[in-house]
N, C-alpha and C positions, 0 to 999 in steps of 0.2 A: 628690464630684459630688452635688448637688442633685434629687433626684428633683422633678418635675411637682409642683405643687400639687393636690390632688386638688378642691377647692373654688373652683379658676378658672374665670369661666366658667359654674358652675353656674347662676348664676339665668338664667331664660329674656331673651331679648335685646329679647321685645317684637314681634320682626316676625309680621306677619299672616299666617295657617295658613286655608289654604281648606276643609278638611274640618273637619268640626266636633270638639271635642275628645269627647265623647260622642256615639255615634249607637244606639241602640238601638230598635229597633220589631221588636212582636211579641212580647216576651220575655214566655215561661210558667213559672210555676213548681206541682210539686204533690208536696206531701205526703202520700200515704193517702189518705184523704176529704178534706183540706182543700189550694182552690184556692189559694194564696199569688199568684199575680201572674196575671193574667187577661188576656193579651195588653198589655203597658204597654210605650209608646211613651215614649220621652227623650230628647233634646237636649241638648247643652250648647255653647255657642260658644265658643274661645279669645277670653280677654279677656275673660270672663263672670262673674260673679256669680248662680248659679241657683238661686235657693230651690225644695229637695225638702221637700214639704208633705203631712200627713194625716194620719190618728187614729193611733194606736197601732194596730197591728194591718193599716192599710191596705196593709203590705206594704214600705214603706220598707226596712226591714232585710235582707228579702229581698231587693231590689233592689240593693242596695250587696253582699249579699255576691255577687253574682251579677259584681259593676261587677269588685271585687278579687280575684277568678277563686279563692273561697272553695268555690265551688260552682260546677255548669254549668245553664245553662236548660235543661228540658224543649224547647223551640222558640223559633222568634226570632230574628234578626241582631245580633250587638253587635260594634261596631268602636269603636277608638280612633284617631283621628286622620287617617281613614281606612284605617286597618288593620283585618282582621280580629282580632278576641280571639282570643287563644289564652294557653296555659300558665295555670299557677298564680296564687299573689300573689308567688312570687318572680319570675318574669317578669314580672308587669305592674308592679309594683315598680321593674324596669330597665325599662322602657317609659315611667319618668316618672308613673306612679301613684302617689299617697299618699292614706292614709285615716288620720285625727285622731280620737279616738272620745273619748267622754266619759271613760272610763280612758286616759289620754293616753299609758302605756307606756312611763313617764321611770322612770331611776333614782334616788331621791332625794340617794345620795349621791355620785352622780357630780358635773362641772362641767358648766359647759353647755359649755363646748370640747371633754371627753368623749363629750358625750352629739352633738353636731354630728359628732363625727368618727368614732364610731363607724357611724355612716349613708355618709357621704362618705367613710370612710377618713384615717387619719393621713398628714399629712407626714414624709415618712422622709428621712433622708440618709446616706447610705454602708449604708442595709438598717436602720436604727436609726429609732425614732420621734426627730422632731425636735420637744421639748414647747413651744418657744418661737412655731415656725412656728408648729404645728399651732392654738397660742391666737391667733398675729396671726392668721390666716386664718378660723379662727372669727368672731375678732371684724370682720373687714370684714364677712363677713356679715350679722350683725347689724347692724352699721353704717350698712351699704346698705340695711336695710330699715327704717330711721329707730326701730329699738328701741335704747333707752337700757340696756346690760344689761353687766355686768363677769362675763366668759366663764370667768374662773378660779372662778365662786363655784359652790356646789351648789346643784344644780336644787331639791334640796328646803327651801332657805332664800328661795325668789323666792314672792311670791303666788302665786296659783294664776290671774290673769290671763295673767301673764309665764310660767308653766309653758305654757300655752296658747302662748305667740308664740314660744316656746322647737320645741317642737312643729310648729311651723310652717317654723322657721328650720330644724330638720334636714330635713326634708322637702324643701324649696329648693335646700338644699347638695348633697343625693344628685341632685337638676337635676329635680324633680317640676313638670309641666307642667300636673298636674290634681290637684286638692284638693279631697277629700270630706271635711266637718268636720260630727261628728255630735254635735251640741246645746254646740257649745263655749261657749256663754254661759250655761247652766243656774246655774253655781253662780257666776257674776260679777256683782258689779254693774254702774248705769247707767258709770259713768265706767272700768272694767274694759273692759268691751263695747265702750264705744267706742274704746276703745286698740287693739282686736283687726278693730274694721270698720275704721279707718284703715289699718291692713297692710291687709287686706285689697284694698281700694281702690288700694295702691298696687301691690298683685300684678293685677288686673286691668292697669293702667298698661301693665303688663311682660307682658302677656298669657298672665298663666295664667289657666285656667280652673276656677271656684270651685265645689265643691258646698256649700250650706247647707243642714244639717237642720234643722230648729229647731221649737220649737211657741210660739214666742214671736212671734207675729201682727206687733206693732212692729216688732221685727228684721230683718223680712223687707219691708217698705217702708221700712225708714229705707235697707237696703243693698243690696236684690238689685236686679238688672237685670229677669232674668223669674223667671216662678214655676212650678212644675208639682206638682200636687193629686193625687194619689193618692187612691182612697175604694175597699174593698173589692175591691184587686187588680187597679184597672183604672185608669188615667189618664182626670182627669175635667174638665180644663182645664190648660189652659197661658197664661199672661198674665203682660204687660209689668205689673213693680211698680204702673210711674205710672197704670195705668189702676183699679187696686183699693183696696177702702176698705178698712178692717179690717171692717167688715162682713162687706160682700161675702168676703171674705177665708175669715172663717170660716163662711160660708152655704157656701162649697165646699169646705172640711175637714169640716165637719160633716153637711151635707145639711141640714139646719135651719137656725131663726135663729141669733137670739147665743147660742149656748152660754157666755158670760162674761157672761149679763146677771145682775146682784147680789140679792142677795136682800132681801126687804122688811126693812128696821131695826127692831128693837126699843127706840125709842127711851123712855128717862122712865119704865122698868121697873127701872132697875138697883137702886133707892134700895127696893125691895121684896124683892130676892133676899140672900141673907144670904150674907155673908163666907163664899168658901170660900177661900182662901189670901189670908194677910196675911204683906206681910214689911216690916222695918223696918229701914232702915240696915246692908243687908245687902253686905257687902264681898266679896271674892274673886281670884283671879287675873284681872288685867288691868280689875279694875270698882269703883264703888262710891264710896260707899254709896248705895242704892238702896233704894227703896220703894218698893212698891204694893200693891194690892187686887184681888183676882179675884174677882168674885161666883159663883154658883150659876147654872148655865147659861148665863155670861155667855162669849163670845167675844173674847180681850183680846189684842192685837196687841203684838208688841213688836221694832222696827225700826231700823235704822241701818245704816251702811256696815258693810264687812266685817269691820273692827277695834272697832269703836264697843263692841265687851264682850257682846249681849245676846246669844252662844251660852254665853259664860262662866256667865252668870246663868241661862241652861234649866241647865245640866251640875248645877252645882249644886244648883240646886232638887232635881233628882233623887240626889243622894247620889254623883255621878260627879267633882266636884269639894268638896274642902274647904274649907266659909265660913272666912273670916278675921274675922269679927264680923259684928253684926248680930242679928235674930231672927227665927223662922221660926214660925207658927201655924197649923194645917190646921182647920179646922172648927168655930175657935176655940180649940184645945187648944194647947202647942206642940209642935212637931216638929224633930226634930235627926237629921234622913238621916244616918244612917254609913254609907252606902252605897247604891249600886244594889236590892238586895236588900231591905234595908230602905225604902226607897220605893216597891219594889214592893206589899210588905205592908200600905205606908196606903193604897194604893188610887190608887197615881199609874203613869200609864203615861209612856214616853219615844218616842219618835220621832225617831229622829237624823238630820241632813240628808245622811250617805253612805251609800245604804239599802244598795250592795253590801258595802261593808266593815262598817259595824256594824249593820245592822239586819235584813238575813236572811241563812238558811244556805242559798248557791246550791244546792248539794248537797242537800239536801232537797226532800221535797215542799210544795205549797203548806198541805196539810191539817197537816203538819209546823211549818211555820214559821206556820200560824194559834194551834195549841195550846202553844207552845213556853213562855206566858209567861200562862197562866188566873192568872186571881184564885183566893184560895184556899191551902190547906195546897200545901206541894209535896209534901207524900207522897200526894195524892190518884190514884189509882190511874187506866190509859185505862181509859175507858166503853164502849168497843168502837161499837156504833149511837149511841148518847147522840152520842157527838164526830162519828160519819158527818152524823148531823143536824146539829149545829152548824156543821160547815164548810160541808155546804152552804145553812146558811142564811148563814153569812159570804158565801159567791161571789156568790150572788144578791142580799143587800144591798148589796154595794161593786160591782154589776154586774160580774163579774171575766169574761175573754173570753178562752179558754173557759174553762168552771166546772167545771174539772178538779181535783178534792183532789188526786188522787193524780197527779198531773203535777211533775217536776222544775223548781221555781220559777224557774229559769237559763234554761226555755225559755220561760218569758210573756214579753210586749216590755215595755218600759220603764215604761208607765200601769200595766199591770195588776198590774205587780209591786207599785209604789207602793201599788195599792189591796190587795194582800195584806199589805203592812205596815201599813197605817193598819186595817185587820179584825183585825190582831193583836191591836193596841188597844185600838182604836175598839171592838169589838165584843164585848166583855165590859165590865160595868160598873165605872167607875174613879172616882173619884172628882175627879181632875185629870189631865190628860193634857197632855205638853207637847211640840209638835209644831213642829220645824225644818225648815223648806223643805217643807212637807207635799205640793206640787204640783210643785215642781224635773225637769224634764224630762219632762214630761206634756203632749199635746198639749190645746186646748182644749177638748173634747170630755169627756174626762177629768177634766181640771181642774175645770172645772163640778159633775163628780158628785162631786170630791173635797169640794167646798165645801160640797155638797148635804148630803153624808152627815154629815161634821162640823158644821154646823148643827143636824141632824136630832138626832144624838147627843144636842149638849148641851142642847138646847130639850127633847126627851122624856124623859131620862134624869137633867137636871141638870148631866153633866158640866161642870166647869170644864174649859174651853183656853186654853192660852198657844199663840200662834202665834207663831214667832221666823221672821223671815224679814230674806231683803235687798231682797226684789222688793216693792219699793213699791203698785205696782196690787194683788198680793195683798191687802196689808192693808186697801186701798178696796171690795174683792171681799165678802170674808168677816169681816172682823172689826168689833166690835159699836164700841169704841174703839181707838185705838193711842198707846204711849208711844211717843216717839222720843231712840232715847241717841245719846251722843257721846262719846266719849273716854273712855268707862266709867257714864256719868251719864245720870241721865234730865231733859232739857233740855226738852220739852212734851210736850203730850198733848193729843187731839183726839177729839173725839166724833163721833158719827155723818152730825151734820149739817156738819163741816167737815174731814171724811176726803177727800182727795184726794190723787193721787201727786205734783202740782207742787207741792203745800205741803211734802208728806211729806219730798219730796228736798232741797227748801230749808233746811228745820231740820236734816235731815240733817248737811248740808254747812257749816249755822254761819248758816243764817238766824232770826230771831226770829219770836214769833209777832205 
């Protein structure tokens, strides 16, 4: 005998639900002295798309754990679907909740018909898993939701788009009717992104109801419906996409103007600053051969899609990956990184683009993970006050909120963390510094003062920066030039006066200059 398919059925049907799928007004939240959510009212419609908007810090986080019954408000009403909340996140869980978070909570070596039906449940027959169901059933799912994905493969062999619509797809199958997805586009590119707004679009269709976190201003007019702005714990607008500019946009994340407006170019200076990293014909896993020149306080961009090679080429540079040929020369001299360790010592810092996994220790303080990695001898002894003074002159230069040393790094929100890794850096004198995805899930707000500081850096100090990124407008933002690779190669390069994102993404993608 056949048991039930457990995946029948699940995706929602579409028809229209009179209570809104989110109702929340009023909701408080308080920590000790500090207010977390100030009376914040929320909405969400079945069939929606709602961009959830505002700085780091504005309280978002609280708000969502409060959504996945993570925690309880202090005051306030919150219902689902006109139900009142109640229980935990495993109850709201069976209530048709799901929450997507930037750790997307996949096992890499599972399949994706594992990783679906461990959510949904296996297809059993006579009390036994039946593996052949359990994968066709997987795969209508995916089917019906117009991803192209072969269900028997591991989750951790699919890009990191498709782990995203993976994410998505088990969520569906356990019959999730509301979908909070926090910053799932941080580490996608343009043509990623848009793979994940089209599901999207087609889960409105079928009338779920969407949360968007994002600080990716674009994002959220190319795809939400409405929009609701958080600033300092208190809901500060609510509006239809169509009616906001990105301006406007971030006038009400920020409370100010453009927080993203660019900084003045140093153009027709380079040809005076002297070599500080020259490489020549330099090859490597997945790249190559490659040249360039990084001047002395120059800001040099270095861009392509997500395969295009140029993380291979930061890794390297820093002694994390082994050159296959080529040559390397710091300040003129040359240099041959055996290592992380050894690159440390010439005076080159790293910045990697998954700051949880490699770039700080949750578990530590932020005064901890500022000192973790001084220039200088490593047997150099703590300074006891000496380091009290240095961190806190780090928090107050990277504006960190709060400018707690001795604070558990895992408790700052997602910007200030950033800015404790880029003060790790940034804020001891380096010689070159090479920074991947330096602003990746930072609202604009943020962003700005990341760009801010990193300019400030290399202009006062000298530093040389490579900025390795995939987000296009970054490199229009902050960088002084950008190369742009493809398929391991560097295919053009652009200067300050013809730095724009629809060139950038063109060349990209196989356009000429």
């Amino acid at each position: 005998m056949t048991s039930e398919n457990p995946l029948n059925g699940a995706l929602p049907s579409g028809s229209s639900v009179a209570e809104p799928a989110v109702d929340a007004v009023g909701l408080r939240k308080v920590y000790g002295p500090t207010t977390a959510l100030a009376g914040v009212d929320f909405q969400v419609r079945a069939g929606e798309i709602h961009g959830l908007l505002g700085e780091n810090g504005a309280g978002k986080s609280t708000l969502v754990r409060l959504l996945a019954g993570v925690e309880r408000p202090d005051d306030g009403e919150l219902r689902f679907f006109g139900e009142p909340a109640s229980g935990g996140p495993g109850e709201r869980r069976g209530a048709g909740l799901a929450f997507i978070h930037q750790d997307l909570g996949l096992f890499p070596e599972f399949s994706v018909a594992d990783t679906i039906a461990l959510s949904s449940g296996y297809v059993r027959r006579a009390g036994l898993i039946d593996e052949s169901a359990t994968v066709a059933a997987a795969q209508a799912v995916v089917d019906r939701l117009g991803f192209e994905c072969d269900v028997t493969r591991p989750v951790g062999e699919l890009p990191l788009a498709d782990q995203t619509l993976v994410a998505v797809c088990r969520a569906l199958a356990h019959g999730a009717r509301l979908i909070v997805l926090d910053e799932p586009t941080a580490y996608l590119e343009a043509r990623q992104a848009r793979k994940l707004f089209d599901l999207l679009a087609g889960l409105r269709a079928d009338g779920v109801a969407c949360v968007l976190i994002t600080h990716r201003s674009e994002d959220v007019l190319r795809v939400c419906d409405r929009v609701t702005v958080l600033r300092d714990g208190r809901t500060v607008a609510v509006r239809t996409a169509e009616e906001l500019s990105e301006a406007e946009l971030i006038r009400l994340i920020t409370g100010r103007g453009d927080a993203s407006a660019k900084a003045v170019r140093r153009e027709g200076t380079r040809s005076s600053r002297s070599a500080r990293l020259t490489v020549e014909d330099l090859c490597g896993r997945g790249f190559g051969p490659v040249s360039l020149t990084l001047h002395e306080g120059e800001v040099l961009g270095l861009c392509g899609l997500a395969d295009a090679g140029q993380f291979a080429v930061g890794r390297t540079l820093v002694g994390d990956l082994a050159p296959e040929g080529g040559s390397l020369s710091l300040d003129g001299r040359p240099y041959h990184p055996s290592g992380v360790r050894a690159a440390l010592a010439a005076g080159i810092g790293f910045v990697p683009a998954d700051r949880r996994a490699e770039g700080l220790a949750a578990s530590l303080t932020a005064a901890e993970n500022m000192l973790m990695s001084p220039p200088g001898p490593w047997w150099r002894p703590v300074r006891g006050k000496a380091d009290e003074s240095t961190c806190r002159r780090l928090l107050d230069t990277f504006r960190v909120s709060p400018p707690l040393a001795d604070r558990d790094v895992s408790t700052f929100s997602g910007g200030n963390q950033q800015k404790i890794l880029l003060a790790k850096w940034l804020g001891f004198d380096r010689r070159l510094i090479v920074l991947n995805e330096p602003s990746a899930g930072v609202d604009v707000g943020a962003k700005a003062d990341i760009h801010e500081e990193i300019r400030s850096e290399c202009e006062t100090k000298g530093t040389a920066a490579l900025v390795i990124t995939t987000d296009f407008q970054e490199m229009v933002d902050l960088c002084d030039r950008a190369l742009i690779m493809r398929r391991g190669q560097v295919v053009g390069e652009l200067d300050a006066s013809r730095l724009h994102a629809d060139l950038l993404t063109e060349m990209a993608y196989g356009g000429t200059l």
